[in-house]
DRENLUMSE-895891 format. One record per residue: x, y, z of N, C-alpha, C in turn; residue in one letter. Coordinates in steps of 0.05 Angstrom, whole numbers, plus 5000, padded with zeros to 4 digits. Example, Ala and Ser with C-alpha at 12.3 -4.5 7.8 and 13.67 -1.06 7.14 Angstrom:
BEGIN
+------+------+------+-------+-------+-------+------+------+------+---------+
| n_px | n_py | n_pz | ca_px | ca_py | ca_pz | c_px | c_py | c_pz | residuo |
+------+------+------+-------+-------+-------+------+------+------+---------+
| 5264 | 4886 | 5156 |  5246 |  4910 |  5156 | 5264 | 4934 | 5156 |       A |
| 5257 | 4955 | 5142 |  5273 |  4979 |  5143 | 5258 | 5001 | 5157 |       S |
+------+------+------+-------+-------+-------+------+------+------+---------+
// end
This chain:
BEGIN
+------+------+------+-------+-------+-------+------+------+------+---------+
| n_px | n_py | n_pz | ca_px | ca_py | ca_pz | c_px | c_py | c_pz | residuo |
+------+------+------+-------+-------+-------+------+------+------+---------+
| 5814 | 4159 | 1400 |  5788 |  4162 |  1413 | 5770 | 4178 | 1394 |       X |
| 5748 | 4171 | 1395 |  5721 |  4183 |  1367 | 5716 | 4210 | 1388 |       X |
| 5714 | 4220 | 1374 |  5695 |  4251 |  1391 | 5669 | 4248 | 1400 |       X |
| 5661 | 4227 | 1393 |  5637 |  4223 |  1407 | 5638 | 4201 | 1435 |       X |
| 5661 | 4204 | 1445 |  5669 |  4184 |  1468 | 5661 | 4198 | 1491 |       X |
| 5660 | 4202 | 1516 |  5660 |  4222 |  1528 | 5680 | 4219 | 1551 |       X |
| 5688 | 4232 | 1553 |  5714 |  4242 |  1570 | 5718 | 4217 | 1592 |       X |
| 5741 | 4201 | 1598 |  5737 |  4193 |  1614 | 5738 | 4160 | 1620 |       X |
| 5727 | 4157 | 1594 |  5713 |  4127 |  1586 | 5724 | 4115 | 1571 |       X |
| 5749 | 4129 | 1563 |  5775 |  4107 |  1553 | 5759 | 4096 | 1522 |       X |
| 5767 | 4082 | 1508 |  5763 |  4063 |  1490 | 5747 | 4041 | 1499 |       X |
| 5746 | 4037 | 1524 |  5727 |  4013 |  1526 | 5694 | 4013 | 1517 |       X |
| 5689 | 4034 | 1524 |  5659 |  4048 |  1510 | 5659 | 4066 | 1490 |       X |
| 5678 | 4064 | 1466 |  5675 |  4066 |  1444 | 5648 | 4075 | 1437 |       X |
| 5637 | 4091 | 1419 |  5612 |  4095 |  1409 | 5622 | 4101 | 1382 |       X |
| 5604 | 4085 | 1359 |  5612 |  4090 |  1339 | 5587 | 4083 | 1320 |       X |
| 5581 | 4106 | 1303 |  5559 |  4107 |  1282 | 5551 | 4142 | 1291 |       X |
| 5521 | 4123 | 1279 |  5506 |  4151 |  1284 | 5477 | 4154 | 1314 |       X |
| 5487 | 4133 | 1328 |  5469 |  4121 |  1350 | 5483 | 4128 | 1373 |       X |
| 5470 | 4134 | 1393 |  5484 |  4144 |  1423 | 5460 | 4135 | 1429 |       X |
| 5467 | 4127 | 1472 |  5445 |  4119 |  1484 | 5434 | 4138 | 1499 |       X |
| 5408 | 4148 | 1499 |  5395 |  4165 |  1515 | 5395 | 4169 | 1542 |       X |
| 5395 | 4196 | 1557 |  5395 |  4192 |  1592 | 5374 | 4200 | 1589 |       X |
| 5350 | 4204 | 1585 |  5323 |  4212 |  1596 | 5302 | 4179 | 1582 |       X |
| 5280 | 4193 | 1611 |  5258 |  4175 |  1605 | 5235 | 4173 | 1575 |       X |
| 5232 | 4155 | 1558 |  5227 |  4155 |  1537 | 5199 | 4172 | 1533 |       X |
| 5199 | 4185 | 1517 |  5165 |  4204 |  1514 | 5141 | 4187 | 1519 |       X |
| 5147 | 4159 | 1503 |  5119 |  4149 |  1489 | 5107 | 4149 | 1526 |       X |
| 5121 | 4128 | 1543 |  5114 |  4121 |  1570 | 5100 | 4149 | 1586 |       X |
| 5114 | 4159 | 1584 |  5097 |  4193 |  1598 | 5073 | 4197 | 1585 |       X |
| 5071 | 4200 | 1554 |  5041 |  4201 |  1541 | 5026 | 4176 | 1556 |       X |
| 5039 | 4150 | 1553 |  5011 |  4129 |  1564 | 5001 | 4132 | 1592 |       X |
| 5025 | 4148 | 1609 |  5006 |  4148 |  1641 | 5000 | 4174 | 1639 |       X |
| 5006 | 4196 | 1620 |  4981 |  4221 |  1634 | 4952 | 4210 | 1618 |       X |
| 4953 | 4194 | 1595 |  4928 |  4184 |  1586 | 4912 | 4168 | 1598 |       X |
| 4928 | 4151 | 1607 |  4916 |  4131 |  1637 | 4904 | 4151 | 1661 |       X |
| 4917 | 4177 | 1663 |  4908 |  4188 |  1685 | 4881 | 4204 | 1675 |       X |
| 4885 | 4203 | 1651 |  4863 |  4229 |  1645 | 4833 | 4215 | 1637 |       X |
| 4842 | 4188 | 1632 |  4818 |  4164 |  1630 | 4807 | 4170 | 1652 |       X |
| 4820 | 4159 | 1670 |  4817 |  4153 |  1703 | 4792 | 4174 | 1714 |       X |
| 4806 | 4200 | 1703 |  4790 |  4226 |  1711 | 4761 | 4230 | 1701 |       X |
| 4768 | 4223 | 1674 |  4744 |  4224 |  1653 | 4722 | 4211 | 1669 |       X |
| 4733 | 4178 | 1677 |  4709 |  4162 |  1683 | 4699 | 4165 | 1710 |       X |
| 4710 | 4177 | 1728 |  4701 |  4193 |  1759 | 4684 | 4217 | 1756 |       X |
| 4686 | 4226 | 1731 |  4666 |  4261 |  1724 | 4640 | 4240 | 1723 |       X |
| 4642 | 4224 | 1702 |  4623 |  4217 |  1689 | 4597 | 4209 | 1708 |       X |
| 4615 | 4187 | 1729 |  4604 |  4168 |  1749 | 4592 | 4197 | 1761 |       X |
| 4602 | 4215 | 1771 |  4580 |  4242 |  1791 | 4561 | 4250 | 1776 |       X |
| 4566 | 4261 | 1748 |  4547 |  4260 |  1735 | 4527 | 4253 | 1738 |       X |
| 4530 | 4224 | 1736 |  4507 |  4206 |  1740 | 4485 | 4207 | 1757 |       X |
| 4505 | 4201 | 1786 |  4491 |  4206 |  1805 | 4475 | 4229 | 1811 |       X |
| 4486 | 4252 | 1810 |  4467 |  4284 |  1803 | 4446 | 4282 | 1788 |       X |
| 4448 | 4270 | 1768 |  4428 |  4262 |  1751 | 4400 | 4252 | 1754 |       X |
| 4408 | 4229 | 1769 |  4394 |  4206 |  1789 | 4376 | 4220 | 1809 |       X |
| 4390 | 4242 | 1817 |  4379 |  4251 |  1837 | 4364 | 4273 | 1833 |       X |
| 4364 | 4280 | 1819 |  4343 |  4307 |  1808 | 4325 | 4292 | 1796 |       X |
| 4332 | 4270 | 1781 |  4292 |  4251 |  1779 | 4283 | 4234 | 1790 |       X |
| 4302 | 4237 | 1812 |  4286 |  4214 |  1834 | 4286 | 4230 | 1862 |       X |
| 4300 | 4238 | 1869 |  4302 |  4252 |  1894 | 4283 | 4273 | 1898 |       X |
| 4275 | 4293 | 1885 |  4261 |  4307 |  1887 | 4231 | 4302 | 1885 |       X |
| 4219 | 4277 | 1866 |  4199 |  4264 |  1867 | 4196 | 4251 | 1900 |       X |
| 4219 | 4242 | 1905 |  4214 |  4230 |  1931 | 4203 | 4252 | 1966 |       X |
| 4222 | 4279 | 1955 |  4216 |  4296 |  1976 | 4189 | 4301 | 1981 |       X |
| 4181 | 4307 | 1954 |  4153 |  4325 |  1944 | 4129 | 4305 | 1952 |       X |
| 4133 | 4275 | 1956 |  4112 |  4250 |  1961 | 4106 | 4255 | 1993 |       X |
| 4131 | 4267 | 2009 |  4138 |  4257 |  2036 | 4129 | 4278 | 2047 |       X |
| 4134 | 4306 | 2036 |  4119 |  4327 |  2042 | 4093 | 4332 | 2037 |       X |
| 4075 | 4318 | 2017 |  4053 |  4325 |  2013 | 4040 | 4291 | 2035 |       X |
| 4053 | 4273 | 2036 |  4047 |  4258 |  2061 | 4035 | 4261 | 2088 |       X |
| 4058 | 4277 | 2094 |  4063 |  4294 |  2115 | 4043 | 4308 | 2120 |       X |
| 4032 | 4331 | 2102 |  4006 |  4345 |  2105 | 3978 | 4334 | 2095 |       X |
| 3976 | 4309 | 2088 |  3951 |  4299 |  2082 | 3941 | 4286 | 2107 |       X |
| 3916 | 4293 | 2119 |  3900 |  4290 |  2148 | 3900 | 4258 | 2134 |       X |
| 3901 | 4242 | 2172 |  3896 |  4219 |  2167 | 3860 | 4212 | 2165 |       X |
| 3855 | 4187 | 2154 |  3828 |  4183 |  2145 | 3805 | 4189 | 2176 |       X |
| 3819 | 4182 | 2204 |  3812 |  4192 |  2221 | 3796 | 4215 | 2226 |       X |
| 3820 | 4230 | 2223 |  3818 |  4259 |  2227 | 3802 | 4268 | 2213 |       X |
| 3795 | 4265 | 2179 |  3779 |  4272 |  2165 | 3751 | 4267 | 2164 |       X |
| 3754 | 4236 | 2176 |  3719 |  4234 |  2183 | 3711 | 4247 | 2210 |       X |
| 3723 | 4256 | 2232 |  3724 |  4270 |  2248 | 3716 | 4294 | 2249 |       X |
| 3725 | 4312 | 2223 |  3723 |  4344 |  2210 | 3687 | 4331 | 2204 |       X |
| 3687 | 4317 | 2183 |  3655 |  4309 |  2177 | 3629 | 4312 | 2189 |       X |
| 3645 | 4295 | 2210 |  3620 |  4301 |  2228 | 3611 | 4314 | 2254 |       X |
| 3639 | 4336 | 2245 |  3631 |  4357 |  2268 | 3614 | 4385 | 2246 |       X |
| 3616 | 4380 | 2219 |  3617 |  4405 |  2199 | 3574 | 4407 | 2189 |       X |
| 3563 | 4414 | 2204 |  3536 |  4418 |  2190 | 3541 | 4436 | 2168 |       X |
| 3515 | 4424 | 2155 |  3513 |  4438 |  2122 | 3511 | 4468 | 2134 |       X |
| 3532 | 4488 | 2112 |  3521 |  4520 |  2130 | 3495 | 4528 | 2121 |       X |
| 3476 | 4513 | 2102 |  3453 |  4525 |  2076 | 3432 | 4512 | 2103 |       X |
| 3429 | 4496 | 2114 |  3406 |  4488 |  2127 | 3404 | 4501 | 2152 |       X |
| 3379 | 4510 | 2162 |  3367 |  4522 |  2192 | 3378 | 4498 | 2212 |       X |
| 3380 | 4514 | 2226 |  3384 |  4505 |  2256 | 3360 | 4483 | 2261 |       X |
| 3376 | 4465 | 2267 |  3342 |  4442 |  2289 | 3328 | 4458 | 2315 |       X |
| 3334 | 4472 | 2321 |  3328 |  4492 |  2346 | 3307 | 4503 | 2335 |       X |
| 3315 | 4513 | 2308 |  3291 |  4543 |  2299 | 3273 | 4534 | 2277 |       X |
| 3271 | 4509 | 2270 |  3247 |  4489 |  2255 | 3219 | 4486 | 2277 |       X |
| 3203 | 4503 | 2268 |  3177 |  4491 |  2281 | 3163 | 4467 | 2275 |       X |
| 3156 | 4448 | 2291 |  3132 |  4435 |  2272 | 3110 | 4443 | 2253 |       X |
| 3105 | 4422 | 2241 |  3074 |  4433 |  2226 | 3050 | 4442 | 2246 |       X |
| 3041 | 4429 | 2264 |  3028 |  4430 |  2275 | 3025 | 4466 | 2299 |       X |
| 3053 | 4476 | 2296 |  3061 |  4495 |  2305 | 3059 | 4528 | 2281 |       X |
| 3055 | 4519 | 2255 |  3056 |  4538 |  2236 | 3017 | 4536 | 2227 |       X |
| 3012 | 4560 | 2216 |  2989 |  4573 |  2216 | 2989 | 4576 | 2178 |       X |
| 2984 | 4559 | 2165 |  2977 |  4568 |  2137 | 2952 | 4582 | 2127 |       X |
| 2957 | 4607 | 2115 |  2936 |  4621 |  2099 | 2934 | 4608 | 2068 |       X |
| 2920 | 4592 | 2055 |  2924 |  4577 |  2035 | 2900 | 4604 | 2019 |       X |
| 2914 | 4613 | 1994 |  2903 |  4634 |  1976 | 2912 | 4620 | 1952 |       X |
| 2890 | 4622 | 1929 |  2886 |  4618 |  1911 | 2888 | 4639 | 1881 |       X |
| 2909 | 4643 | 1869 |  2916 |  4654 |  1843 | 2916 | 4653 | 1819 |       X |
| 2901 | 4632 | 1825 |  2897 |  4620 |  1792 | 2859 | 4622 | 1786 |       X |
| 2848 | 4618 | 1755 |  2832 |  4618 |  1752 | 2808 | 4590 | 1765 |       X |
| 2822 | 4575 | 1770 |  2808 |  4545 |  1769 | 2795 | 4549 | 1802 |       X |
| 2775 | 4536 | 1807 |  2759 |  4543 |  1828 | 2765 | 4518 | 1844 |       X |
| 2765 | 4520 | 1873 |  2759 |  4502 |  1889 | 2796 | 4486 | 1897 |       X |
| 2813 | 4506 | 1889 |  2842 |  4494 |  1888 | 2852 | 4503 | 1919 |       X |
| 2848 | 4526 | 1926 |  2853 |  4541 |  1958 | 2837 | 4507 | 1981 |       X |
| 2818 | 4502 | 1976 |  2801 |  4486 |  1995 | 2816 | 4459 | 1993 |       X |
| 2819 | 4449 | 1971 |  2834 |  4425 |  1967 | 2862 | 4428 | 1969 |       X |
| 2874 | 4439 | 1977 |  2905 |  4443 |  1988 | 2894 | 4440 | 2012 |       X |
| 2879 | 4468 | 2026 |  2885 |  4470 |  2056 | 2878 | 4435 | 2063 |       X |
| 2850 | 4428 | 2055 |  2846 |  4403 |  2064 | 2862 | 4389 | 2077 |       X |
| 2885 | 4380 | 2052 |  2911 |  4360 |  2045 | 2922 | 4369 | 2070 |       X |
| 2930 | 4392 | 2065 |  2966 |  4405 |  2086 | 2948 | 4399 | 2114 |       X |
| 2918 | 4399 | 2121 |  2908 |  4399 |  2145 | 2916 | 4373 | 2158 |       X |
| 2909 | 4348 | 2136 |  2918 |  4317 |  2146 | 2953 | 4319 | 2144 |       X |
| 2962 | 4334 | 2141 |  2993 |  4327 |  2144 | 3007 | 4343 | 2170 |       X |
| 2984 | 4354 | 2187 |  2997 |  4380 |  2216 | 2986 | 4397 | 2213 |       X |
| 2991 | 4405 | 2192 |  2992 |  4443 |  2195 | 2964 | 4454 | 2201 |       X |
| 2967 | 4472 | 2218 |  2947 |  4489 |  2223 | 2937 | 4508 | 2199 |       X |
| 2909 | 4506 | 2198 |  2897 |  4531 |  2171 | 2891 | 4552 | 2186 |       X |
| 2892 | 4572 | 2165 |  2877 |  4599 |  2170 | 2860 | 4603 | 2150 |       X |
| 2870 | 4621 | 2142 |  2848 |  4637 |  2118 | 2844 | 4614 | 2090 |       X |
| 2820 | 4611 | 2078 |  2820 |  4599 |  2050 | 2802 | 4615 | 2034 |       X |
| 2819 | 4627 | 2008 |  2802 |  4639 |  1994 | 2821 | 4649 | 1974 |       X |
| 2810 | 4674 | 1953 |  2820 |  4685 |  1934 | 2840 | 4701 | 1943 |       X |
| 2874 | 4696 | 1920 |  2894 |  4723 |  1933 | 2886 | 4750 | 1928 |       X |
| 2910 | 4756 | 1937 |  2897 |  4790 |  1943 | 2898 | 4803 | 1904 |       X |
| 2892 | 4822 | 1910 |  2900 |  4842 |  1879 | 2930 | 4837 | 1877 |       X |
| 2947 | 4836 | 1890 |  2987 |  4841 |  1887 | 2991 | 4819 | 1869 |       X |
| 2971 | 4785 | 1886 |  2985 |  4769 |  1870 | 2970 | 4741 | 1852 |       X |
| 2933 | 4759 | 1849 |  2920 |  4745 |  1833 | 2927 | 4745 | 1802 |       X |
| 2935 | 4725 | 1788 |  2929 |  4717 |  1767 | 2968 | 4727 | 1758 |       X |
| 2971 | 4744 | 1775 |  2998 |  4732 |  1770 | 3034 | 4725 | 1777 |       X |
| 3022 | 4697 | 1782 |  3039 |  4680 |  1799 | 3045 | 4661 | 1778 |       X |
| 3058 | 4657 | 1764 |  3065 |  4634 |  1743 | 3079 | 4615 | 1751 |       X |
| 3091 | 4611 | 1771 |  3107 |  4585 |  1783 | 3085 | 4571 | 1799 |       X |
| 3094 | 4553 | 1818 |  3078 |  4526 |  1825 | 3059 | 4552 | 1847 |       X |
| 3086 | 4568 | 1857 |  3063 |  4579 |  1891 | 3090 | 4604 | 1901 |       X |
| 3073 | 4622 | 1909 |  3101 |  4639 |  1927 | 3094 | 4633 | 1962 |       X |
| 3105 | 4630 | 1976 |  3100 |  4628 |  2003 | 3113 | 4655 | 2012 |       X |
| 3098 | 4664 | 2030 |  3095 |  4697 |  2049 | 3099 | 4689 | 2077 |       X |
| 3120 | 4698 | 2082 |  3120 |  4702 |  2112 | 3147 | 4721 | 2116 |       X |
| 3146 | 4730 | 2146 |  3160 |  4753 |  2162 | 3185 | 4750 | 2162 |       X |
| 3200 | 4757 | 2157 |  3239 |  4754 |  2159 | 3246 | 4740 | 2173 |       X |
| 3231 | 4735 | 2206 |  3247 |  4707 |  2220 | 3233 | 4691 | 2209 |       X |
| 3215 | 4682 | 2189 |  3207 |  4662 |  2184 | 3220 | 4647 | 2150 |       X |
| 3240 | 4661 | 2156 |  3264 |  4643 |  2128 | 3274 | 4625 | 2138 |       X |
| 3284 | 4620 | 2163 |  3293 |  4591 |  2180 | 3281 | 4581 | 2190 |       X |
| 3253 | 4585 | 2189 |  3241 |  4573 |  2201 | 3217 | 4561 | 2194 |       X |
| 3188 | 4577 | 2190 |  3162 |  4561 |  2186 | 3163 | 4562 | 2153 |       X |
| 3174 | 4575 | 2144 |  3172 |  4576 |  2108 | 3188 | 4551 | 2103 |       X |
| 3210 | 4547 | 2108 |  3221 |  4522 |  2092 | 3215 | 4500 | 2106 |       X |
| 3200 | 4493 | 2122 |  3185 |  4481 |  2135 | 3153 | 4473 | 2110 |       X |
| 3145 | 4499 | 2113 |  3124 |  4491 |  2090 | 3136 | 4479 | 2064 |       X |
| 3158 | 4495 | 2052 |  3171 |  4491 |  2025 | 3168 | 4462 | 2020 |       X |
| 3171 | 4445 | 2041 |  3180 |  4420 |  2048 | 3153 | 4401 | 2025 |       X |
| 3125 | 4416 | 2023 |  3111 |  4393 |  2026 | 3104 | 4407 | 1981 |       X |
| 3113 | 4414 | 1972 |  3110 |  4429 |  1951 | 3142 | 4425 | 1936 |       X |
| 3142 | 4430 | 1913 |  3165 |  4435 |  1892 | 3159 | 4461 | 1879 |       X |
| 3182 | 4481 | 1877 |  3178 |  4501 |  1861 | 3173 | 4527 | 1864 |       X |
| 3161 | 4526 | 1897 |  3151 |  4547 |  1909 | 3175 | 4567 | 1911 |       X |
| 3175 | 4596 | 1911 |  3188 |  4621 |  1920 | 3180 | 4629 | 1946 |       X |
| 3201 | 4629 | 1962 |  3197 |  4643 |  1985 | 3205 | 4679 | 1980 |       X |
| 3184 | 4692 | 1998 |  3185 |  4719 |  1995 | 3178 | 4730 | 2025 |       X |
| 3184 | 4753 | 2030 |  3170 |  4762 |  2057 | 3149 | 4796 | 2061 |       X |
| 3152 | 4794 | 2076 |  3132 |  4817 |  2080 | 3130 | 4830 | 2117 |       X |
| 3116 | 4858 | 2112 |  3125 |  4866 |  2149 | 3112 | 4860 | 2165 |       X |
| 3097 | 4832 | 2167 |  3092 |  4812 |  2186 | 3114 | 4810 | 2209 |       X |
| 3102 | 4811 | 2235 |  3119 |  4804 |  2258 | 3119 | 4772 | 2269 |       X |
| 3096 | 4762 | 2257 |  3095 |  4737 |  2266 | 3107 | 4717 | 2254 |       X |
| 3120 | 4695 | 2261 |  3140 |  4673 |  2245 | 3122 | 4654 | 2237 |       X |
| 3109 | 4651 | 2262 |  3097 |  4625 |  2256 | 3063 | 4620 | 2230 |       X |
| 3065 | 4648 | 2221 |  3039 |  4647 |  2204 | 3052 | 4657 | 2177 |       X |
| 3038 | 4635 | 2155 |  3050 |  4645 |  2134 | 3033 | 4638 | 2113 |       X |
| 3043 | 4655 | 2080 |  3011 |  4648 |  2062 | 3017 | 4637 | 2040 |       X |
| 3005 | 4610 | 2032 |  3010 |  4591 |  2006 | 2993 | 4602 | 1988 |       X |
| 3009 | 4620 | 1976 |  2995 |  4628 |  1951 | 3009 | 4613 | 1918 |       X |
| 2971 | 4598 | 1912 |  2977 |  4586 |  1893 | 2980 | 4591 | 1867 |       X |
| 3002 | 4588 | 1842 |  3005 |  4602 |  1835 | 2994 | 4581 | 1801 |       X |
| 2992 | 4587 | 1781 |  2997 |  4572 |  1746 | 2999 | 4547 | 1747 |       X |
| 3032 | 4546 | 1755 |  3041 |  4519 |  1750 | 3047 | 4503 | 1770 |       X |
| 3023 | 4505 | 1793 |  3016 |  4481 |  1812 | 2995 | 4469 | 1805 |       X |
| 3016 | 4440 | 1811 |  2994 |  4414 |  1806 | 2982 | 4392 | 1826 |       X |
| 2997 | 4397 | 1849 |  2991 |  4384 |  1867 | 3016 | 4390 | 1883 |       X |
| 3012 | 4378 | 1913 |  3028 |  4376 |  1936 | 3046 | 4349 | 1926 |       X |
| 3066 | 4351 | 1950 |  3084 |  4320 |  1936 | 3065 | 4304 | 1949 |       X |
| 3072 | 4276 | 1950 |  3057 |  4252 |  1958 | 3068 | 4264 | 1990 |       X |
| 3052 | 4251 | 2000 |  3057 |  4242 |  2033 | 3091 | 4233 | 2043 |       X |
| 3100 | 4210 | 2028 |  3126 |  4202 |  2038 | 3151 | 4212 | 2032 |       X |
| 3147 | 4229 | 2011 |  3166 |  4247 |  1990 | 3168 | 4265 | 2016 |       X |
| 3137 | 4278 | 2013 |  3144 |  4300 |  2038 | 3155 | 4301 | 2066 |       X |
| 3147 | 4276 | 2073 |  3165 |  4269 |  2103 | 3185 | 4264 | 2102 |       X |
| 3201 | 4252 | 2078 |  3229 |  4244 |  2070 | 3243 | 4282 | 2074 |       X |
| 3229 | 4293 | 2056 |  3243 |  4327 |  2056 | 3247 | 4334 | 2077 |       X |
| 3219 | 4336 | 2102 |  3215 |  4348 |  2129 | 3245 | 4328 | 2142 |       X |
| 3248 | 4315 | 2142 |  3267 |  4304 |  2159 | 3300 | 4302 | 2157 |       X |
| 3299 | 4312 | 2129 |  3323 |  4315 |  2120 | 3336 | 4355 | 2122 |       X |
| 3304 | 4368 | 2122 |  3312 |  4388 |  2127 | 3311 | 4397 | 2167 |       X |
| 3309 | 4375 | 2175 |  3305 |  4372 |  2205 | 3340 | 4372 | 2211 |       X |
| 3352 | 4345 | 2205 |  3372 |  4333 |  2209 | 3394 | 4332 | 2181 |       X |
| 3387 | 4358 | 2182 |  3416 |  4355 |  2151 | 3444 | 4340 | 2158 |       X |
| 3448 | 4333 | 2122 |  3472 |  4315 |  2126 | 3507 | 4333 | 2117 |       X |
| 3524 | 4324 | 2146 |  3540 |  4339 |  2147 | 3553 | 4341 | 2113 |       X |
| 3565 | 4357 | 2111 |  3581 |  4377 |  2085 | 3611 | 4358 | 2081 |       X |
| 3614 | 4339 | 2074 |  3641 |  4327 |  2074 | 3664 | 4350 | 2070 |       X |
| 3687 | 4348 | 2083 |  3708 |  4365 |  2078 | 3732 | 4350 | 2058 |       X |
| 3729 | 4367 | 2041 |  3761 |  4367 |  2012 | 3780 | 4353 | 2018 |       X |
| 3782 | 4333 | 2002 |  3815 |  4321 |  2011 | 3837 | 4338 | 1998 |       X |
| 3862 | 4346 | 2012 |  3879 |  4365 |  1994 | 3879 | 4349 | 1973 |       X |
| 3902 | 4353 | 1949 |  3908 |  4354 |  1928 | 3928 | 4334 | 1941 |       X |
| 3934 | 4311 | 1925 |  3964 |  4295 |  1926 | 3952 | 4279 | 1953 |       X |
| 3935 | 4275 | 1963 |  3929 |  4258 |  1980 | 3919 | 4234 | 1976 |       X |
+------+------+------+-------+-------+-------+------+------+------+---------+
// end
């Protein structure tokens, strides 16, 4: 019997050389399935990856659309805001007098003669009541360099002054400690050249009658 027999096994299983048969499972096979397994793994990271991925440039564009959706007023609603919102810069329709209700002092500041008579004339065929026509005072003869300053009493900023403003370009409103609203003084000043035309001026008077509401902001992302 060879010493390399093992106990037991008689001569019929002889072993002879330098070769014996192995009891364990071969290495290479163990390397190919933890490699198989670690593929396996590899390509399941990857795939979440992905998806995470996906979702931080798409998902979050999508939230941010649905929430700013969400808070954008429907077109309803917004023309609704419109035309409940008057301009805050225009007077009240309540506190607009007519022409025919305001009292113009038409004064003359410039050198050129006969300019006080030919205003009041004009403003007389358009309503307005005259008063005084003649030379301005010392405060604001000869110098007035804009078209005209109009004078009247503190309630008369909403009311008979931009009313007059209406029929003129350029004019300064100013006031003074007059109690009365409805009387006020066109003082003419350099660089007046005339009143507007007739339909210019009724276009103004009526627009500062019936101002047009203030549209309201669409948010941002709407």
């Amino acid at each position: 019997m060879s010493m390399l027999t093992p106990p037991g096994m008689g001569g019929q299983y002889r072993i002879t050389g330098d070769k014996f048969p192995r009891m364990r499972r071969p290495r290479k096979r163990r390397r190919l399935v933890l490699t198989v397994v670690a593929s396996m793994a590899a390509v399941g990271l990857i795939g979440w990856g992905t998806t995470q991925l996906i979702d931080v440039f798409t998902g979050g564009d999508k939230t941010s659309a649905a929430g700013a959706k969400a808070d954008c007023p429907t077109e309803t609603k917004t023309k609704t805001r419109t035309k409940a919102s008057p301009s805050p810069t225009a007077p009240a329709k309540s506190t607009l007098p007519r022409p025919d209700r305001i009292t113009v002092n038409v004064l003359n500041a410039t050198p050129r003669s006969g300019l006080a008579k030919e205003t009041a004339e004009e403003l007389k065929k358009r309503g307005f009541r005259i008063g005084d026509v003649g030379n301005a005072t010392k405060e604001y003869d000869k110098k007035v360099d804009g078209a005209a300053v109009l004078l009247g009493a503190k309630t008369a900023t909403g009311s008979a002054l931009p009313v007059l403003r209406t029929q003129l370009q350029g004019a300064e409103l100013k006031t003074d400690a007059r109690t009365k609203a409805t009387e006020v003084d066109l003082i003419i000043g350099d660089g007046f050249k005339s009143l507007l035309p007739t339909a210019d001026a009724a276009k103004a008077l009526t627009a500062l009658a019936k101002p047009s509401p203030t549209p309201t902001p669409a948010r941002k992302g709407c």
